[in-house]
GUKOLDO-135383 format. One record per atom (N, C-alpha, C, CB): residue number from 1; residue in one letter; atom name; x, z, y. Coordinates in steps of 0.02 Angstrom, whole numbers. Each point is the difference from the previous one (the first is absolute). Glycine has a CB too. Example, Ala and Ser with C-alpha at 12.3 -4.5 7.8 and 13.67 -1.06 7.14 Angstrom:
num,residu,atome,X,Z,Y
1,A,N,660,390,-284
1,A,CA,-45,0,59
1,A,C,45,0,60
1,A,CB,-95,62,-59
2,S,N,77,-98,112
2,S,CA,42,3,59
2,S,C,-39,37,55
2,S,CB,59,-108,-32
***
This chain:
num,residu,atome,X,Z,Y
1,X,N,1505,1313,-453
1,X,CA,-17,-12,-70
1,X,C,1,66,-38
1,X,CB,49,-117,5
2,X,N,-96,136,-46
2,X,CA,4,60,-48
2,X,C,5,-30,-63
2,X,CB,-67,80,65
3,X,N,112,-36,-88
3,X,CA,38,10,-70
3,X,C,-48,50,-43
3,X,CB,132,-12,55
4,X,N,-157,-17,-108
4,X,CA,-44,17,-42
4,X,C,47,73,-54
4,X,CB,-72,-155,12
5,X,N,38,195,1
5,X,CA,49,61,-60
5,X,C,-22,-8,-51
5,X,CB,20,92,55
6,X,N,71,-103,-81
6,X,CA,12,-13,-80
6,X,C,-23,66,-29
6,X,CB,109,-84,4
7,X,N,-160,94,-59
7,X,CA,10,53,-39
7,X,C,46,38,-39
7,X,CB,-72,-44,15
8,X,N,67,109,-29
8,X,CA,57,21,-16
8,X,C,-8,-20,-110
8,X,CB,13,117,149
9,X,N,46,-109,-174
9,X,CA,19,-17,-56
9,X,C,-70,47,-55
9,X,CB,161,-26,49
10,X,N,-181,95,-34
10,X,CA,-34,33,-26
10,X,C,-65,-10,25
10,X,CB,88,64,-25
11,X,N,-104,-81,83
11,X,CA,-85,-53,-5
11,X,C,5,-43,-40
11,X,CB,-33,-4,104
12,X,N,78,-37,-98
12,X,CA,-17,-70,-32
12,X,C,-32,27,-73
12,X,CB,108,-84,62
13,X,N,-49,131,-91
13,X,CA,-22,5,-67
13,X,C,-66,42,-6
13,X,CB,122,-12,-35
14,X,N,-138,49,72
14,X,CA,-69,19,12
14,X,C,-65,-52,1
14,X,CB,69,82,63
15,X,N,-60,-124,-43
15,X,CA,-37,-44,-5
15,X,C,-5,-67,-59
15,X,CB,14,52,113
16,X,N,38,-39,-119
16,X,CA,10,-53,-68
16,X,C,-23,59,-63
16,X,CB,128,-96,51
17,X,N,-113,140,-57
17,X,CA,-43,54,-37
17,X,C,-64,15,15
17,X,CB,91,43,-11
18,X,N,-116,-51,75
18,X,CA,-66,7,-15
18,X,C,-48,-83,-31
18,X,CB,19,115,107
19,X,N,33,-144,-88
19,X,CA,-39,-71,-30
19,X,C,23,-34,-65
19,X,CB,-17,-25,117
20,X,N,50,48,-136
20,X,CA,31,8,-101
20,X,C,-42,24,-24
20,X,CB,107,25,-8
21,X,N,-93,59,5
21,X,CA,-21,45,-34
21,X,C,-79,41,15
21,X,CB,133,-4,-11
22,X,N,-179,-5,-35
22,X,CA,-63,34,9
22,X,C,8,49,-64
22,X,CB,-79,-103,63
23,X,N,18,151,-30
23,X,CA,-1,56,-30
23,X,C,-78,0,-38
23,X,CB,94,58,93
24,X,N,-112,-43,-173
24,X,CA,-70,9,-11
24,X,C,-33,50,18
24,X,CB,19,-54,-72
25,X,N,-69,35,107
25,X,CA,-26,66,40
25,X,C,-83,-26,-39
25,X,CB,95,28,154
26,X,N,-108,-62,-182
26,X,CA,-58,-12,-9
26,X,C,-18,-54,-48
26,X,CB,-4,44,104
27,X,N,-74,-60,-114
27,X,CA,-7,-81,-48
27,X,C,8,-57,70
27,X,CB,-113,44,-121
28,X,N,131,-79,100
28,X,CA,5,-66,28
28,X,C,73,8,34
28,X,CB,-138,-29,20
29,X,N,176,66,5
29,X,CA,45,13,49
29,X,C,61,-39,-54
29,X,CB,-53,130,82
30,X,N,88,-177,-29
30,X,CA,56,-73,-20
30,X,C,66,54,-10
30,X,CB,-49,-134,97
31,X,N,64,139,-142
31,X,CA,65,5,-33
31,X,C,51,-57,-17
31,X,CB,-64,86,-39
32,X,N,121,-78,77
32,X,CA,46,-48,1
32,X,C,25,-24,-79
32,X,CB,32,53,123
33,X,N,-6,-104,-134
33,X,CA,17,-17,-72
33,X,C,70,-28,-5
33,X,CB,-119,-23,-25
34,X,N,168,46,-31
34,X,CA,52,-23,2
34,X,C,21,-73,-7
34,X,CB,2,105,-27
35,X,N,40,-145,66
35,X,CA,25,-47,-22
35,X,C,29,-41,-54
35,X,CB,-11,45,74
36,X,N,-40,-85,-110
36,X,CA,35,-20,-54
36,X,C,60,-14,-28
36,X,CB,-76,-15,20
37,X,N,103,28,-61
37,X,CA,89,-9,0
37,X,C,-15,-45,-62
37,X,CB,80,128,49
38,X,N,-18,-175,-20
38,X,CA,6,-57,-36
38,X,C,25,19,-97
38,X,CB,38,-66,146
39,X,N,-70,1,-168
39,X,CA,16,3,-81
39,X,C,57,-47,-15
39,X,CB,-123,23,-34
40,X,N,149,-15,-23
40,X,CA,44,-47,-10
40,X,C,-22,-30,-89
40,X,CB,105,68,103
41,X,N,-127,-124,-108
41,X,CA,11,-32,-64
41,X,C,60,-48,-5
41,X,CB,-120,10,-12
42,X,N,122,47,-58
42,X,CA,66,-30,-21
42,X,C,-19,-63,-65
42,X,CB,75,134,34
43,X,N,18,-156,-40
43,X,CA,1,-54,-18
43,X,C,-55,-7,-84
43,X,CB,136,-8,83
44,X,N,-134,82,-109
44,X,CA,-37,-14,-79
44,X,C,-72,2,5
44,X,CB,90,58,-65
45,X,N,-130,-42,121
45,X,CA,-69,-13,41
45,X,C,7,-78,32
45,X,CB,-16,142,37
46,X,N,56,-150,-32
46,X,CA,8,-87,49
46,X,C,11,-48,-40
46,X,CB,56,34,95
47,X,N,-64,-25,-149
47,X,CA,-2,-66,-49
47,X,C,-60,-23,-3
47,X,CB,81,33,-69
48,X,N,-118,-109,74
48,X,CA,-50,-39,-28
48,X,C,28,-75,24
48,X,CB,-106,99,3
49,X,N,45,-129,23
49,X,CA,-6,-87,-7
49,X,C,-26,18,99
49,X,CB,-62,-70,-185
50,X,N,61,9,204
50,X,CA,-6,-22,46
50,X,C,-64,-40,-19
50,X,CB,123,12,41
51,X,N,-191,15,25
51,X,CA,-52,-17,-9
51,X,C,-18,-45,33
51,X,CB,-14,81,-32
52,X,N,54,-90,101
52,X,CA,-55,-35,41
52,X,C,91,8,56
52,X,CB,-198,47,-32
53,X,N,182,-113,71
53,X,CA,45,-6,63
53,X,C,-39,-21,71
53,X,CB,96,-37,-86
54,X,N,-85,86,136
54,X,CA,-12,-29,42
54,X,C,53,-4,72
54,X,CB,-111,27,-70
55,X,N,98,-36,136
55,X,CA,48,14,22
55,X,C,29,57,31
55,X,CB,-28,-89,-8
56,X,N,91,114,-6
56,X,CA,40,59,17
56,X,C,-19,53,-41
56,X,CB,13,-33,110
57,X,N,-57,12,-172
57,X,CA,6,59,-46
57,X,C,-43,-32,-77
57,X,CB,-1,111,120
58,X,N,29,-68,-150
58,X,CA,-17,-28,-76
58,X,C,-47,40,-34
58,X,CB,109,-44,-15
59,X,N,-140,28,-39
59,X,CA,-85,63,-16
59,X,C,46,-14,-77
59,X,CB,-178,-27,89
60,X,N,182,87,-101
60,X,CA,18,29,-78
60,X,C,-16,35,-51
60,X,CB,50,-11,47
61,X,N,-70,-10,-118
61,X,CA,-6,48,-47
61,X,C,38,44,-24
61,X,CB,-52,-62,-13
62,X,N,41,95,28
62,X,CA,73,59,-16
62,X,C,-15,54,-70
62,X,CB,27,12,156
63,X,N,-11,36,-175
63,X,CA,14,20,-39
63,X,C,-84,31,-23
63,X,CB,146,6,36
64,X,N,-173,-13,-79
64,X,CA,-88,42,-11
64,X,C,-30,-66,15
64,X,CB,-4,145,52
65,X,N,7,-180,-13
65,X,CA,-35,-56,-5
65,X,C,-17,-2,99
65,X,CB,-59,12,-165
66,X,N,89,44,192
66,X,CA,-21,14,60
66,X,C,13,-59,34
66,X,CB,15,115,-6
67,X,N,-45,-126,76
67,X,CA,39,-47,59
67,X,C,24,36,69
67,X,CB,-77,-98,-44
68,X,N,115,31,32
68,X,CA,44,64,98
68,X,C,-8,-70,15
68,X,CB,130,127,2
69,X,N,-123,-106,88
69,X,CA,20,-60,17
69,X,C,65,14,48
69,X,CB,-126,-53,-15
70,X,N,188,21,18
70,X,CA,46,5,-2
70,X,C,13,-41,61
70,X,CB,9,33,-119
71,X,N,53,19,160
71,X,CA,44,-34,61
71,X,C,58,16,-8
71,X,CB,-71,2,78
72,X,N,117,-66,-68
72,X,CA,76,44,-5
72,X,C,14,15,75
72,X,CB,62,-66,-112
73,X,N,-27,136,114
73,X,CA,29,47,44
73,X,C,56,-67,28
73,X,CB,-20,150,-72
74,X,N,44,-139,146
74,X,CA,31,-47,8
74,X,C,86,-9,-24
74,X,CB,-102,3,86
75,X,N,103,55,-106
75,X,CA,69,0,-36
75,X,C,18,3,-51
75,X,CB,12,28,60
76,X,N,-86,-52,-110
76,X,CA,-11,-5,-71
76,X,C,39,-38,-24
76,X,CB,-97,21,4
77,X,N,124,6,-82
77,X,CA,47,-46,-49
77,X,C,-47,-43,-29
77,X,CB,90,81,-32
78,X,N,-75,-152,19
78,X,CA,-72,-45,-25
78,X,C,36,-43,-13
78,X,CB,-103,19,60
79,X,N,82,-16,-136
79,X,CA,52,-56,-59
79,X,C,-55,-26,-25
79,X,CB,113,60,-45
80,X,N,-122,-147,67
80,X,CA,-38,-20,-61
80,X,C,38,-63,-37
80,X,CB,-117,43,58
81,X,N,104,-38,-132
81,X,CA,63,-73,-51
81,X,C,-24,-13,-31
81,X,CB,92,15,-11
82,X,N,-90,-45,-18
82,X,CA,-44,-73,-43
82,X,C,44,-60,1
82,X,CB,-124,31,43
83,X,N,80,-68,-80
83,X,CA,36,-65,-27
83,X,C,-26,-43,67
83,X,CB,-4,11,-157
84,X,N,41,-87,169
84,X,CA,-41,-40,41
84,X,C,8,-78,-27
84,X,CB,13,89,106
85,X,N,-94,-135,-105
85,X,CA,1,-48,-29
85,X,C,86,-58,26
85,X,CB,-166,34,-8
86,X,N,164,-75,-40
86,X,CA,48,-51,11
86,X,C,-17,-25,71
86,X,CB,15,-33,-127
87,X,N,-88,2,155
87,X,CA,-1,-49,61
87,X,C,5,72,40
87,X,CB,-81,-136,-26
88,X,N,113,182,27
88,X,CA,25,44,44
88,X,C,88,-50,29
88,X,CB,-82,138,-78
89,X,N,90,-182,37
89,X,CA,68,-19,29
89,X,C,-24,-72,35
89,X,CB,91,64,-98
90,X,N,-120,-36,158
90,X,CA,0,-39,47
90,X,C,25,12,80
90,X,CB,-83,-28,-85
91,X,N,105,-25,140
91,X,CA,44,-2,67
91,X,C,-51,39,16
91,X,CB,74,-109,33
92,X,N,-23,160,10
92,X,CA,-42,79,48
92,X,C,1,58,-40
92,X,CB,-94,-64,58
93,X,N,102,56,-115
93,X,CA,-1,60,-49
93,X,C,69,33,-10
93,X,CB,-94,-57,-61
94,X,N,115,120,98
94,X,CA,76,41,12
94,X,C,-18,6,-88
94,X,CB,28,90,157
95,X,N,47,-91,-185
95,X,CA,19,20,-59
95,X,C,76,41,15
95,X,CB,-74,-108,-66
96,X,N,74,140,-13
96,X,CA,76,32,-3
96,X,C,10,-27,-53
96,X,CB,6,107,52
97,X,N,49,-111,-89
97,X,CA,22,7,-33
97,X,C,98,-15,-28
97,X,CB,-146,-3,12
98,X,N,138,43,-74
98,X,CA,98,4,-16
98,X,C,20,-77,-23
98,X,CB,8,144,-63
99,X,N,30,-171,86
99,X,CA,44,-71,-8
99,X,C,79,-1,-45
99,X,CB,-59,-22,129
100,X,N,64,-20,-156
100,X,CA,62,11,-4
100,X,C,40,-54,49
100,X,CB,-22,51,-122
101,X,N,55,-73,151
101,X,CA,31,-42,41
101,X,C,85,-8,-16
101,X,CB,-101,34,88
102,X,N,125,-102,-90
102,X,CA,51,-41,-11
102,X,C,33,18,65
102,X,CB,-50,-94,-81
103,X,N,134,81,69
103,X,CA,33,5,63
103,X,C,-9,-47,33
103,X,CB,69,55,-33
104,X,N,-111,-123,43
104,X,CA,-8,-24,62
104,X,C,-92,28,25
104,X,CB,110,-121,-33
105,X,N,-135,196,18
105,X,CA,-64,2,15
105,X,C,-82,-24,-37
105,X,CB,94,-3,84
106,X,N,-73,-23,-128
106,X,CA,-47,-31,-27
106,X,C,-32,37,-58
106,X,CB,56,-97,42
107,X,N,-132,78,-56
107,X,CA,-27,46,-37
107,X,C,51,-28,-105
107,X,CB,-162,15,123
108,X,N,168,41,-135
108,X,CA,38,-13,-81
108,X,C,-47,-27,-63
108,X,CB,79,108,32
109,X,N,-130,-62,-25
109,X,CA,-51,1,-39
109,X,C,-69,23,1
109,X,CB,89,-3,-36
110,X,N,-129,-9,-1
110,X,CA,-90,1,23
110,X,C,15,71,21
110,X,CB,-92,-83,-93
111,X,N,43,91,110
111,X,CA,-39,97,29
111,X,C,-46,13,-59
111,X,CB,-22,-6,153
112,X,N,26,73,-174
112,X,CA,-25,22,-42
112,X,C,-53,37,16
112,X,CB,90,-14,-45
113,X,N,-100,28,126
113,X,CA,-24,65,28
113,X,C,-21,-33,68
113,X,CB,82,100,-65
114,X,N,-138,-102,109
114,X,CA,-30,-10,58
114,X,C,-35,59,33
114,X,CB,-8,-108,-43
115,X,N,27,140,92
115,X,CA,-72,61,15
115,X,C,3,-13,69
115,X,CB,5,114,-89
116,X,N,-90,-124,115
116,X,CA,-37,-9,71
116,X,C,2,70,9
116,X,CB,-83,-107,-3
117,X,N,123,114,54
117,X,CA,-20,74,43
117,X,C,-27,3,64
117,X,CB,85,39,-52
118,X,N,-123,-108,48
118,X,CA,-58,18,79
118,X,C,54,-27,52
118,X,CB,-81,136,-29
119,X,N,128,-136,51
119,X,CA,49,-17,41
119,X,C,72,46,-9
119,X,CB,-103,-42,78
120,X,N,135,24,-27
120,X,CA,85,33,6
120,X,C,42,-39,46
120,X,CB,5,35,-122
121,X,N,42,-23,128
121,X,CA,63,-17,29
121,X,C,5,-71,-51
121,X,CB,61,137,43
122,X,N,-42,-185,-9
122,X,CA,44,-46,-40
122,X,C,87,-5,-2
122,X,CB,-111,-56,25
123,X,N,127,81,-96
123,X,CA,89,8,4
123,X,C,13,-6,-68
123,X,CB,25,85,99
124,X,N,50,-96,-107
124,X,CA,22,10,-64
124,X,C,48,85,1
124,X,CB,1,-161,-22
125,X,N,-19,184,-17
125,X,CA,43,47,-22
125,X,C,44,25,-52
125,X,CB,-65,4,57
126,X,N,137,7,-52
126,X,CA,24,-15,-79
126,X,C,-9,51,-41
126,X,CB,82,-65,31
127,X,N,-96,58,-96
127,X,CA,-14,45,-49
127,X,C,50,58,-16
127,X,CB,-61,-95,-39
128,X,N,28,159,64
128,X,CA,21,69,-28
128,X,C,42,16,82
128,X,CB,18,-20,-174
129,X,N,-5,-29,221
129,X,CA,31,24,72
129,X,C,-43,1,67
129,X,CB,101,-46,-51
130,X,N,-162,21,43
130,X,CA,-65,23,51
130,X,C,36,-19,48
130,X,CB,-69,101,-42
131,X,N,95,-167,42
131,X,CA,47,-41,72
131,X,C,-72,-43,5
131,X,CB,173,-20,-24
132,X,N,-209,36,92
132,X,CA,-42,-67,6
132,X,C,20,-58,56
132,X,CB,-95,80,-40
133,X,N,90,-140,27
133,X,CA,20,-46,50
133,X,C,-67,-40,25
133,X,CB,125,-9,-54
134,X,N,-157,35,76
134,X,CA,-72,-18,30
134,X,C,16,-64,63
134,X,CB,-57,146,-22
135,X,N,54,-198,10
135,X,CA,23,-53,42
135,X,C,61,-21,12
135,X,CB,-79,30,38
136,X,N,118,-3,-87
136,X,CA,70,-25,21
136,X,C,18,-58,-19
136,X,CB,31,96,-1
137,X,N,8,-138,3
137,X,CA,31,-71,6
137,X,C,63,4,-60
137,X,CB,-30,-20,150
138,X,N,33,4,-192
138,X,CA,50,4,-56
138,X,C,23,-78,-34
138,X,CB,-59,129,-27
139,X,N,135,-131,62
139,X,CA,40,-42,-39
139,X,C,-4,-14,-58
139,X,CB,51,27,58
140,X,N,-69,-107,-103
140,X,CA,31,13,-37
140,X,C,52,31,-55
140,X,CB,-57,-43,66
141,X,N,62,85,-129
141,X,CA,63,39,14
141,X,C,-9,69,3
141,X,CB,41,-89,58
142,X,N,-75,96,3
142,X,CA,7,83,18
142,X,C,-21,39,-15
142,X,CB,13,-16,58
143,X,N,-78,-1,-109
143,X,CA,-14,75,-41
143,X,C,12,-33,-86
143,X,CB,-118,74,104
144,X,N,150,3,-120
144,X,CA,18,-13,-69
144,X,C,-52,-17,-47
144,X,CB,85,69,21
145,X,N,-85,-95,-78
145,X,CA,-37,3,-53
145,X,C,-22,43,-32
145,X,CB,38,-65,2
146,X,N,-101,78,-22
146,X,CA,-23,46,-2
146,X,C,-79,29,-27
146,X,CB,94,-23,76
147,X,N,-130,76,-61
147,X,CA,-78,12,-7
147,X,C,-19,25,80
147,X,CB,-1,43,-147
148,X,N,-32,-69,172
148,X,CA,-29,44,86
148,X,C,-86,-3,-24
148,X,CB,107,-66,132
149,X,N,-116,112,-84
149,X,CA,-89,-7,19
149,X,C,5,-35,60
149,X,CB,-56,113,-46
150,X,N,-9,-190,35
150,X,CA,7,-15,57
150,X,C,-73,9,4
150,X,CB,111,-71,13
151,X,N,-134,71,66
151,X,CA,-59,9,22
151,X,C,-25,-65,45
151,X,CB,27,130,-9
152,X,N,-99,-140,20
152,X,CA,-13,-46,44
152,X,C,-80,-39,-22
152,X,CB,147,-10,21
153,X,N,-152,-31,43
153,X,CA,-68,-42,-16
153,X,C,20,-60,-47
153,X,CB,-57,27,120
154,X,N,2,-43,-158
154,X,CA,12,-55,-44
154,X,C,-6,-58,71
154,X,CB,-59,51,-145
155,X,N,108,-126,143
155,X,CA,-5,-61,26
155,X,C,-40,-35,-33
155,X,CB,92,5,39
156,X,N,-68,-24,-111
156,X,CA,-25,-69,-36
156,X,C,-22,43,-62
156,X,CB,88,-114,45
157,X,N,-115,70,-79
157,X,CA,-21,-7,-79
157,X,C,-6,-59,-8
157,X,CB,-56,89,-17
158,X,N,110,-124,-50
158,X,CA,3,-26,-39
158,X,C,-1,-35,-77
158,X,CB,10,43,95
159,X,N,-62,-26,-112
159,X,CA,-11,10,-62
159,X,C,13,69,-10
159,X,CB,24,-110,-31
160,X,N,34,129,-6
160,X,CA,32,57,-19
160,X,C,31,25,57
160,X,CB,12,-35,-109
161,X,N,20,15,148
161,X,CA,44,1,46
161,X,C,-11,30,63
161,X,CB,26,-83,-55
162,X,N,-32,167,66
162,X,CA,-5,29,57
162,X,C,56,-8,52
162,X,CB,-66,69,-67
163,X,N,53,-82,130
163,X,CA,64,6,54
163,X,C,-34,49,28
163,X,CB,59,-114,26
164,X,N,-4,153,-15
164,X,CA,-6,78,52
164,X,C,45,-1,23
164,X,CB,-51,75,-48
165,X,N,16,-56,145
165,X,CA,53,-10,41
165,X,C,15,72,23
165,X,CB,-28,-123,34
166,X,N,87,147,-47
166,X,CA,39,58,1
166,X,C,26,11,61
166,X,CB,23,-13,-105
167,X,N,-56,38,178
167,X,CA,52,-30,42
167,X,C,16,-64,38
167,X,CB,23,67,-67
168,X,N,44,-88,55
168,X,CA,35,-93,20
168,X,C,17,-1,-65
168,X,CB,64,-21,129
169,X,N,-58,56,-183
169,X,CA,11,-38,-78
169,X,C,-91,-24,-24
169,X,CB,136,102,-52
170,X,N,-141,-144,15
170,X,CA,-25,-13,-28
170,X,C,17,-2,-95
170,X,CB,-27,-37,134
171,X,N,-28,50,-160
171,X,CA,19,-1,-82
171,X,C,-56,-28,-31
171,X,CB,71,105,-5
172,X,N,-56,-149,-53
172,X,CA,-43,-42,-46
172,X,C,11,27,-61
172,X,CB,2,-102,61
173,X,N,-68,152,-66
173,X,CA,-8,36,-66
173,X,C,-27,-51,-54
173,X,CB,-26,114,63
174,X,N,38,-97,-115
174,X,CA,-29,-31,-57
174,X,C,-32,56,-31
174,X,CB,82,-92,-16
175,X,N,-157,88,12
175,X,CA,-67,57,-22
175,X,C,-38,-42,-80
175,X,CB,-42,44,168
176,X,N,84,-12,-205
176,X,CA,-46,-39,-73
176,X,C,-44,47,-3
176,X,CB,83,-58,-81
177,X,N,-119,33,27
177,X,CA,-74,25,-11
177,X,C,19,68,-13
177,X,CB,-66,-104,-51
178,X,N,97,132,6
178,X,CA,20,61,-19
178,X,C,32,47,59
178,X,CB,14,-58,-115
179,X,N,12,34,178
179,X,CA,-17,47,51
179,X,C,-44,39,1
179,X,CB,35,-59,44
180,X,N,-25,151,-48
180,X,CA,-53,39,43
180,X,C,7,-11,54
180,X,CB,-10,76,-56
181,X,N,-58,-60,84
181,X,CA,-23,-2,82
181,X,C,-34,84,14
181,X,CB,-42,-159,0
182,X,N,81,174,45
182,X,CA,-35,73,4
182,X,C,-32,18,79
182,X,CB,95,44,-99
183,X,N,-137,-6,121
183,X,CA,-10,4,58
183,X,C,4,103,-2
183,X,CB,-82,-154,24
184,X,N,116,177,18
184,X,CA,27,48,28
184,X,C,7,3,78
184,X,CB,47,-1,-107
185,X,N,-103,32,133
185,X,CA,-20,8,59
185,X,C,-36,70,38
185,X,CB,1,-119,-38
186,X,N,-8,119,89
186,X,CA,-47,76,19
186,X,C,-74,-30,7
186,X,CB,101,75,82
187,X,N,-131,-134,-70
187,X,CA,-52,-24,26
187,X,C,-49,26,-51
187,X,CB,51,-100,65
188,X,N,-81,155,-64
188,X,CA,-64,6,-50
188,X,C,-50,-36,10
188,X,CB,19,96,-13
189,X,N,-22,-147,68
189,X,CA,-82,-39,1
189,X,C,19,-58,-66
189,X,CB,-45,4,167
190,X,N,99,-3,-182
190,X,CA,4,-60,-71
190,X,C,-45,26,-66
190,X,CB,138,-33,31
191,X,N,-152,117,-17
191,X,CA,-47,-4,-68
191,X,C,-81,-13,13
191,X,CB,87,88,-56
192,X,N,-110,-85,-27
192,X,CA,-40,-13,-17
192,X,C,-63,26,-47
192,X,CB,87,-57,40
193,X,N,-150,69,-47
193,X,CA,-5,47,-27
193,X,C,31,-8,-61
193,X,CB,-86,26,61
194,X,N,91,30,-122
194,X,CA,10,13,-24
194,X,C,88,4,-22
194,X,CB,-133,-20,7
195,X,N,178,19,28
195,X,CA,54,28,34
195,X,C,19,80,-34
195,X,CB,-41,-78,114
196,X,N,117,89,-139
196,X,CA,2,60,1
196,X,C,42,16,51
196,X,CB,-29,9,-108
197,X,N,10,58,112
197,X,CA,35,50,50
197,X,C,-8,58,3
197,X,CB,1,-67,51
198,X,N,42,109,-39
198,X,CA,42,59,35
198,X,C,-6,23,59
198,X,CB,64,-32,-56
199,X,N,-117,82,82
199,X,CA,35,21,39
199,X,C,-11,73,30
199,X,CB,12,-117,9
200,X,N,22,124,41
200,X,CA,12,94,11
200,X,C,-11,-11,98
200,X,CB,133,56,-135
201,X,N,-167,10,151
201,X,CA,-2,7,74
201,X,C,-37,68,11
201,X,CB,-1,-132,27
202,X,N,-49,122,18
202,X,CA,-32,80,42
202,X,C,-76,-80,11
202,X,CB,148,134,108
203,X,N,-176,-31,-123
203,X,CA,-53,-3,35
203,X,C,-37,53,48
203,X,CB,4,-69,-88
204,X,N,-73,73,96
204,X,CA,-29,44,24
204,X,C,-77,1,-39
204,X,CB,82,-11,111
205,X,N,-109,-45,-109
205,X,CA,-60,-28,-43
205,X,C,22,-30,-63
205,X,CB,-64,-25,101
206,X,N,32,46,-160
206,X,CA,30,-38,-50
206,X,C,-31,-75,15
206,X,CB,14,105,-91
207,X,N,7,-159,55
207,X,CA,-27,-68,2
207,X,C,31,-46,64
207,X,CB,-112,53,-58
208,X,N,145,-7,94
208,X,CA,25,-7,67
208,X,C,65,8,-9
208,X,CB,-91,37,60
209,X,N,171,-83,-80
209,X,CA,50,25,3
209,X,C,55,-49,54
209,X,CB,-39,60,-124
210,X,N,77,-1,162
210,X,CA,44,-53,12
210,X,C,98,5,-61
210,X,CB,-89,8,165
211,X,N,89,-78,-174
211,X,CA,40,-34,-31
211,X,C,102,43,31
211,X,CB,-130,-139,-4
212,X,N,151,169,-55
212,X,CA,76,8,20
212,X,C,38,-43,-32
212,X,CB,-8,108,18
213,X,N,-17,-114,-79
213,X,CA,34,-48,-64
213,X,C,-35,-42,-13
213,X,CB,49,69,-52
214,X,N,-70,-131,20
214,X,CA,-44,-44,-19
214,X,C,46,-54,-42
214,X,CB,-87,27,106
215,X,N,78,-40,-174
215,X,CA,22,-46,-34
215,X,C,-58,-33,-63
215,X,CB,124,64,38
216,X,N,-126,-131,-18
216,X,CA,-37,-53,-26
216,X,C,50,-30,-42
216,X,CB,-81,-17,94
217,X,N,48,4,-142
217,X,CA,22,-39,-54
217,X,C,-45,-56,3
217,X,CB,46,92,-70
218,X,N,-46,-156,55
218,X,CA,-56,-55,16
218,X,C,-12,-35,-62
218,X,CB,32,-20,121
219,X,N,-93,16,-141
219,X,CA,-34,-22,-49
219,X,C,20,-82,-24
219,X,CB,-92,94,46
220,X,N,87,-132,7
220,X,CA,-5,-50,-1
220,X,C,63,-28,37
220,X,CB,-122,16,-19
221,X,N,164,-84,2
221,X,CA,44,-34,30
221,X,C,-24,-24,73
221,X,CB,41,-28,-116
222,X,N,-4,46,180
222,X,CA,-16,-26,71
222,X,C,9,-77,-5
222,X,CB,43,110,65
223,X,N,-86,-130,-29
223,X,CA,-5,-65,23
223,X,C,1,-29,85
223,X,CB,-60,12,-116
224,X,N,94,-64,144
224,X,CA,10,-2,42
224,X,C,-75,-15,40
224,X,CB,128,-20,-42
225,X,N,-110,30,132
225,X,CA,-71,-36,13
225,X,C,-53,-43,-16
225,X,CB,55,24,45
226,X,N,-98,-26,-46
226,X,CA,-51,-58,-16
226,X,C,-17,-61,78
226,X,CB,-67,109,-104
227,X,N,115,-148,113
227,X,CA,-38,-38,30
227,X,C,-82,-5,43
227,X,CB,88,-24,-83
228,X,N,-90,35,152
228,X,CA,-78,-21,21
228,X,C,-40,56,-21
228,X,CB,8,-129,-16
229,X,N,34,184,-27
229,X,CA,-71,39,-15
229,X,C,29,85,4
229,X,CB,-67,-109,-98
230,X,N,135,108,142
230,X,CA,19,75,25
230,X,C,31,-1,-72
230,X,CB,-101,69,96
231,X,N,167,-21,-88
231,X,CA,30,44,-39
231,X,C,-24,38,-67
231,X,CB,37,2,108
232,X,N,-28,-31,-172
232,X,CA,-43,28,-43
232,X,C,44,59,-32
232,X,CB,-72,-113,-18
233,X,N,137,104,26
233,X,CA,52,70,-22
233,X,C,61,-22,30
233,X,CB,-45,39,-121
234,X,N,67,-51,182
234,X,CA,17,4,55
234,X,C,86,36,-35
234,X,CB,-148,9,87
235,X,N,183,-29,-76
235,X,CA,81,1,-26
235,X,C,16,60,49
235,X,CB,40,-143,-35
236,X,N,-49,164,107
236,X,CA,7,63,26
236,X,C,-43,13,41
236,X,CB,97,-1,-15
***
């Protein structure tokens, strides 16, 4: 068997220099061109509305009236919040929210506050000690009285009457009309045109950016699926 000779360290670069670098010796003769180096728009260039959605990237009016069309980087920060309609409190829909709870567990009083964050962990955690009990089994008794965040999918709706199952606790919220409902999530396919937003990244082509930061504000209250006719603003 023959062993092919490795070149030495100063060919190689001989050759990678002769195929980089040209010299003008004449008209027509190809002169190499530098590599574009990336741009960065920042956040006071990254302000407009949201034009257009499609999938895995969003088309934006941004600041002049320009459009980009936009990808988030995969380790992009991406906040979008808004309000979400009432028949958002329906079974399958993860909610959070702060409780107050009686020493035998039970909800004290209505919720003032609901926010869909697309999914989570289901647990209770007590307020201001970030103790979460994500499935745990609790005695009567055993947790004090108090305020926790509890998390979880909605079970029932009852008139007014949300059950969210936390875990093996279950809780029967009372949601009056005067409940906010908020949705606080990363999912940017929830907007819509005319949507505001923020945002900052790199490019190379203008009109072409990819996404580091991205925050939507949403025009309009989310609404849950539509029945028979696909996801019309899809909860995550």
């Amino acid at each position: 068997m023959r062993l092919s000779r490795r070149p030495s360290p100063s060919h190689r670069w001989a050759v990678f220099a002769a195929g980089v670098l040209a010299v003008t010796a004449g008209p027509g003769t190809a002169v190499a061109q530098p590599r574009p180096q990336p741009k960065t728009l920042s956040a006071e260039d990254g302000k407009g509305t949201v034009d257009a959605v499609a999938p895995g990237m969003l088309r934006l009016r941004l600041k002049g009236g320009d459009i980009w069309n936009v990808v988030p980087a995969p380790n992009a920060q991406v906040s979008v919040v808004g309000a979400a309609a009432r028949e958002m409190l329906q079974p399958g829909q993860f909610v959070l929210c702060s409780l107050t709870l009686d020493e035998f567990g039970k909800v004290a009083a209505p919720v003032a506050q609901i926010t869909f964050p697309g999914g989570g962990l289901p647990g209770v955690v007590a307020g201001g000690m970030g103790l979460a009990e994500p499935g745990a089994k609790r005695a009567p008794g055993k947790r004090e009285a108090g305020t926790y965040l509890v998390s979880g999918p909605i079970k029932l709706v009852t008139d007014d009457v949300v059950t969210v199952q936390a875990g093996r606790d279950r809780f029967d919220i009372t949601v009056p009309p005067e409940t906010e409902l908020l949705v606080k999530t990363t999912n940017y396919t929830l907007a819509t045109p005319g949507d505001q937003v923020e945002v900052e990244g790199i490019y190379i082509q203008k009109g072409q950016l990819q996404a580091t930061t991205l925050s939507i504000t949403l025009a309009n209250p989310v609404t849950p699926p539509t029945k028979n006719r696909g996801p019309k603003r899809p909860a995550k």
